[in-house]
C-alpha positions, 0 to 999 in steps of 0.5 A: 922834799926840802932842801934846808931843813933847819930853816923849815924846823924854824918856820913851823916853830914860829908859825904854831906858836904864833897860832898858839898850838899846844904842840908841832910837829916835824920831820925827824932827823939827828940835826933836828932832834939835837937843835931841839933838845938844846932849845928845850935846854934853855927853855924855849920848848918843852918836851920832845916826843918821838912819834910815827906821822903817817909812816915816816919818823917825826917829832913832837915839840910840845911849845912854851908860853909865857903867861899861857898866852906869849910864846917864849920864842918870839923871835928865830932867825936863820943866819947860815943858809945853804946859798951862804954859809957863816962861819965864825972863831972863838973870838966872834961868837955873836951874841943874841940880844945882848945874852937874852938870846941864843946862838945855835952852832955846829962845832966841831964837837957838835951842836952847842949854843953859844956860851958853851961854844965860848966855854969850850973855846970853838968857833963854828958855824952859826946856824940860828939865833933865838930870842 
């Protein structure tokens, strides 16, 4: 069982990019699959596929590189953890390496990166960044 499963999304991302894996796969779930689906947004990772791994729902993340050797996700961090939750206004919406990054939030309308949290004018939590 894990208990934070978006710190566990971002640990596997990180560890078969820097091994440099073709794909990965994780656990299947709403949250997951939207944080995904905004990361391939802004190209971070490519297709998504669903997929049964021995039984249990799972998603298949076919991972991007630069060049065909530097992962295009060189960095996640994790900013709202279970033990300590962040949340922000409108107004300070953080930003990721001066706009090279990315900000995850979950809103009140749901999951959006940082720059659609600022067009839409919601604060929320901040769950992730990624550069």
């Amino acid at each position: 069982m894990v208990t934070d499963p978006i710190a566990d999304l971002i640990i596997r991302l990180q560890n078969a990019s820097r091994r440099g894996y073709e794909t990965t796969t994780v656990p299947a779930s709403g949250l997951k699959r939207r944080l995904l689906q905004l990361l391939q947004g802004e190209g971070f990772v490519g297709p998504i596929e669903e997929v049964q791994e021995r039984g249990h729902p799972a998603l298949r993340v076919r991972l991007r590189y630069v060049g065909g050797e530097r992962p295009m996700i060189t960095g996640m961090q994790r900013i709202s953890k279970p033990g300590r939750r962040v949340y922000v206004g409108k107004q300070e919406i953080p930003k990721v390496r001066n706009g090279l990054g990315v900000a995850i939030l979950s809103t009140s309308k749901g999951l959006m990166t940082d720059q659609e949290s600022r067009r839409a004018g919601l604060g929320g939590e901040v769950l992730c960044s990624v550069w």
